[in-house]
N, C-alpha and C positions, 0 to 999 in steps of 0.2 A: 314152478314144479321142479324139484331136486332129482337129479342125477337118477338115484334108483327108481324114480318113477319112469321116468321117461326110458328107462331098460325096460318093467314089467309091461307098459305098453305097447314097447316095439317101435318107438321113436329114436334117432339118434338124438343126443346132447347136443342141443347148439353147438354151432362149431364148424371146426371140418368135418369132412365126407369123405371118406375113403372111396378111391378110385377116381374124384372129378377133376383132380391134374392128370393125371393117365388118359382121362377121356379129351383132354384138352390139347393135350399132345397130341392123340389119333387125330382129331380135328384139324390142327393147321397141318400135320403131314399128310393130311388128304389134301389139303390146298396146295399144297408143294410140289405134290403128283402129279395133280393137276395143269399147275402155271409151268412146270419144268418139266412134264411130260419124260419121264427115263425109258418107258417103255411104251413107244403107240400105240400099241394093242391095248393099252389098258382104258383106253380113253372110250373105245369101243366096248366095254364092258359095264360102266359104271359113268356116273357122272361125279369124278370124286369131289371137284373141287366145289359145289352146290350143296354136296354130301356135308363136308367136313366144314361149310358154313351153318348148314344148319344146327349142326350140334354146336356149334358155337351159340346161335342164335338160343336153343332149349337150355340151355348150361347160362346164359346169362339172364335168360328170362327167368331161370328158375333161382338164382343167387341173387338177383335185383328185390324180385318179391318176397321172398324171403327177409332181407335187410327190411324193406316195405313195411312187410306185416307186424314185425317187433316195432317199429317206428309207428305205425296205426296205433297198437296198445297202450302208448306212451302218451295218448292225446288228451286224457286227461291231466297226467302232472307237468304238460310242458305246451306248450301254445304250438298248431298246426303249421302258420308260418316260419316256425324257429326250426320246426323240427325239417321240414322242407329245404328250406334253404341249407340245414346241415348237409340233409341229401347231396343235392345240387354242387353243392362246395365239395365234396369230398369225387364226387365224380368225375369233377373237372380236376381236380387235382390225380386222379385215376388213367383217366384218358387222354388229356389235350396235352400236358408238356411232350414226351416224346413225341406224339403224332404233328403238333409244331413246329418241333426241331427238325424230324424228316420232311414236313413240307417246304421249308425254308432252304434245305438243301437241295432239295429238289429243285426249286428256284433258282436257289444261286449260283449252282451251277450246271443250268441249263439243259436239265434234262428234257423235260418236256416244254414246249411254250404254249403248248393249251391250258396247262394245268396254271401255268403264270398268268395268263390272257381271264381264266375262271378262277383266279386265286379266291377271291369273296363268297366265294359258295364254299371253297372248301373250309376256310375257316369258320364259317357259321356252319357248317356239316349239313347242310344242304345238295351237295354235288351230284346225289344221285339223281336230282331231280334233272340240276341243267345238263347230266351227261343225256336223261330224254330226253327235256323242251330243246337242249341247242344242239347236243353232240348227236351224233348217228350210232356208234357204239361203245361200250364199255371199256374197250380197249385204248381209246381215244384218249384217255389222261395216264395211260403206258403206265411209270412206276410206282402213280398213285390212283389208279384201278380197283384196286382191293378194297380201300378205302370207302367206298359208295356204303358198305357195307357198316362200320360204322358211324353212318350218317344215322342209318335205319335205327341202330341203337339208340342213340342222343333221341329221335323224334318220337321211338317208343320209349324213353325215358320222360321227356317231358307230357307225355298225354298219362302215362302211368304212375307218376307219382301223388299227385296230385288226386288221382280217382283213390289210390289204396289210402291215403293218407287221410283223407274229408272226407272219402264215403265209404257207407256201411259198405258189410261185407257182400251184404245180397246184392249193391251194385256190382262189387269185383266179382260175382259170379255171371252177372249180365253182360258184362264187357265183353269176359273172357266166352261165352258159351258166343256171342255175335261175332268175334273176331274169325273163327274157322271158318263159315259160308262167306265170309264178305273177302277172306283170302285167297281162298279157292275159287270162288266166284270171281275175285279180279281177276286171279289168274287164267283161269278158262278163258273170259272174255276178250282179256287182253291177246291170249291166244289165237283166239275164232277171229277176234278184228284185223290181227295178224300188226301189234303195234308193237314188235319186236322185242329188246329186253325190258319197256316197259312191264313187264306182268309181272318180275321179280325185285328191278330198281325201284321201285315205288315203295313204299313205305308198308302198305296195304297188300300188299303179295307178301311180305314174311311176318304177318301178326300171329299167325297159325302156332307157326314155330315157336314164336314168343311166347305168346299164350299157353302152347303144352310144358313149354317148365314153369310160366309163374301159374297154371292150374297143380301142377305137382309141389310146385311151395305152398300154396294154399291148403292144398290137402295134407302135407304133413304135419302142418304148423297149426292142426284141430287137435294133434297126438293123441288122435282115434285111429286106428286100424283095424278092420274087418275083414271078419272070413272072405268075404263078397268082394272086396276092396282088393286084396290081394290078387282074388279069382279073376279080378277084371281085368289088371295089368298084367296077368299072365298072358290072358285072354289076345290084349292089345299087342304087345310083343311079339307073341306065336303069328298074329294074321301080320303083324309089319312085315317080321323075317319073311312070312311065306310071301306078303305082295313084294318084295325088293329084290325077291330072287325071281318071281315071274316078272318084274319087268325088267331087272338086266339080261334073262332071256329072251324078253323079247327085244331088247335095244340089240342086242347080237345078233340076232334073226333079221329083222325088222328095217333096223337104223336108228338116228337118233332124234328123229322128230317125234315116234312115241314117248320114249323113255323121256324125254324132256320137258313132256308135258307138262299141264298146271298140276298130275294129280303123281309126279316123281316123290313131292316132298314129303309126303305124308304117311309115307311108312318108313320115312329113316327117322321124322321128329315121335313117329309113336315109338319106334326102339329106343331112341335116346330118352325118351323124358320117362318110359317102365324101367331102364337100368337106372335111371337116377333117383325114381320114386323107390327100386325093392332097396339102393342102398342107403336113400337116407334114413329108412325103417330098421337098419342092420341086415337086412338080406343081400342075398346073391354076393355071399362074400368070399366065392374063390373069382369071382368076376372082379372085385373090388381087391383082390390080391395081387393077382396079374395088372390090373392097371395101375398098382401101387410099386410096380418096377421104378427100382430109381432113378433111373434113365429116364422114363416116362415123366416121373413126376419132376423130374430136375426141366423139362422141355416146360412142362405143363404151366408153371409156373410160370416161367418164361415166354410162354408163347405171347401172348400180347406184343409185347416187343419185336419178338418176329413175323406176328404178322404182318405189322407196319415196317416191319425196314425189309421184308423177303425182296421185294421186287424193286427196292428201290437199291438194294447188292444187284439185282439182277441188272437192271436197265446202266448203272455205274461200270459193271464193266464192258456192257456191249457198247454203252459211246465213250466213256473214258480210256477203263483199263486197259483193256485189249487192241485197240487200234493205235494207243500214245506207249502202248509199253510190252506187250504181249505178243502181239502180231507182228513189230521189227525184229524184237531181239529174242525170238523162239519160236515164231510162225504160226502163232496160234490164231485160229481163224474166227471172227466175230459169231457166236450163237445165243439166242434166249434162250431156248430149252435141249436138252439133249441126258445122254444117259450121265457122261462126266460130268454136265454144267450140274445136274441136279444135285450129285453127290456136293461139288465143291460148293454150288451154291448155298444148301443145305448147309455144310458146314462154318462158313464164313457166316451165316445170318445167326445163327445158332451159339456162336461166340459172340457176334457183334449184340446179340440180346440180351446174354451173361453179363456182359460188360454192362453193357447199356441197367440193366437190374439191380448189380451190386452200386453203379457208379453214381448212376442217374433214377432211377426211379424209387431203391428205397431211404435217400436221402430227402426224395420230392414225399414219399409217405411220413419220415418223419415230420416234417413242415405241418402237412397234413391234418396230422396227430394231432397239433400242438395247435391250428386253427382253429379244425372243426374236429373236437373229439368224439371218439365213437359212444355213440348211448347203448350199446347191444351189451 
């Protein structure tokens, strides 16, 4: 379908999407707020850094399936295995070099020695599992903590490609409509049985999220739009915003074993995956203006990179920097989080991303290119 078609019906033109670096950026700086705490009281308001994973999670669920779906219609002129395995190759080419190299540093010098002792999980992107069977908390692999979280990716990549690619569509609509109770459902349970960050490290506690962006790839990639359709993810939006703001009232109120519950997540992935359905249709586009700040989009881009190397700045200079160089010759006192540490840290991960971007990642995407080329 040509360009003017996909205007009259209210689809955007393959492509980019206006706003979804902007929304990437609010994402890892909600994790940043989070892990570097600037101000404590904020922590008591909101759950940011949960927040601004999930929209990571709907933002790649929804750009995953997407790529997906154009890759499903191809299965006639191109054999499922070829086209698979393109997947696969270009993913690892996406994800693993950087996240390698910061584990390897990590290793080498000796930030953590759980993370060294469990190096084999984390290369095979499993770790979120051994930080349940063997570790006690999350916290436990310190500057590669964050990490668990693209495990989850990698393990809903591998069950997901392969379903949109081989089967009909009415399967990926069975998948995705099973994934919500069985997410929420872990979570509750794991909750009530009281198996600690089990309910969200597990694999099966963030399908929800996944699933609400690759149902929003799905739907737009019909480039049908209806009255109803519209009406609905209004509808979804309006009751998120209203449950997210009764339950940071009540985390305020309350404390934070309500608000943290299995049922926190479900009204930040219903906001994030209606801003991202009205903009891939071209709507809500003073929304898609304002997160189209260049600033925003220059992070957004970039974020990947710092999510993987945020905490590994962090944790470098509470055992390196600061105690071999900081601490004799200006007094500065060892801290993970604090009001300064977040600014500087912020800003040191945020260059080291740049860097890391121009130097290292779109040199690793040329290679890429020239491996596995894009069919889209």
């Amino acid at each position: 379908m040509d360009a003017p078609a996909h205007r009259e019906l209210g689809i955007e033109a393959r492509g980019r999407i206006r706003g979804l670096d902007g929304l990437r950026a609010i994402s890892l700086l909600l994790v940043l707020v989070a892990h570097w705490q600037p101000i404590p009281y904020l922590n008591k308001v909101a759950n940011w850094g949960r927040g601004g994973l999930l929209i990571f999670f709907v933002i790649s669920g929804f750009l995953i399936t997407r790529i997906l779906v154009d890759l499903a219609r191809q299965r006639r002129e191109v054999e499922g295995l070829q086209l698979i395995k393109g997947f696969y190759g270009r993913r690892f080419f996406r994800i693993q070099p950087i996240y390698y190299l910061a584990l390897a540093f990590v290793i080498g010098i000796g930030l953590d020695d759980t993370v060294r002792e469990d190096v084999i999980y984390h290369i095979f992107f499993v770790q979120n599992l051994s930080n349940v069977l063997l570790r006690s908390d999350i916290g436990t692999y310190g500057p590669a903590a964050p990490w668990w979280s693209l495990a989850v990716e990698e393990q809903f990549y591998l069950f997901w490609a392969p379903v949109v690619i081989f089967l009909r569509p009415n399967a990926w609509k069975i998948s995705l409509l099973a994934a919500f109770p069985l997410a929420i459902g872990w979570r509750a349970f794991a909750w009530w049985a009281d198996l600690g960050q089990a309910n969200v490290l597990v694999t099966l506690g963030n399908l929800d999220s996944l699933a609400a962006g690759a149902a929003v790839a799905i739907i737009t990639s019909t480039r049908r739009v209806t009255p109803t359709m519209l009406r609905c993810f209004t509808a979804i939006m309006l009751v998120g915003i209203a449950a997210l703001c009764l339950l940071s009232l009540t985390e305020i109120s309350e404390g934070t074993l309500i608000f943290r519950s299995s049922f926190n997540d479900v009204p930040v992935y219903m906001i994030a995956a209606s801003l991202i359905f009205f903009w891939a249709i071209g709507r809500a586009k003073t929304a898609a203006k304002v997160m189209e700040n260049p600033v925003l989009v220059f992070i957004g881009k970039r974020s990947y990179g710092g999510y993987v190397y945020h905490q590994v700045v962090n944790y470098t200079f509470y055992f390196v920097v600061t105690p071999l160089w900081l601490e004799p010759n200006f007094g500065f006192q060892r801290q993970l989080h604090g009001f300064t540490e977040f600014w500087v840290f912020t800003a040191i991960t945020l260059l080291l991303a740049a860097l890391s971007y121009k130097y290292i990642e779109q040199p690793i995407f040329g290679l890429r290119d020239r491996i596995y080329p894009s069919t889209r």
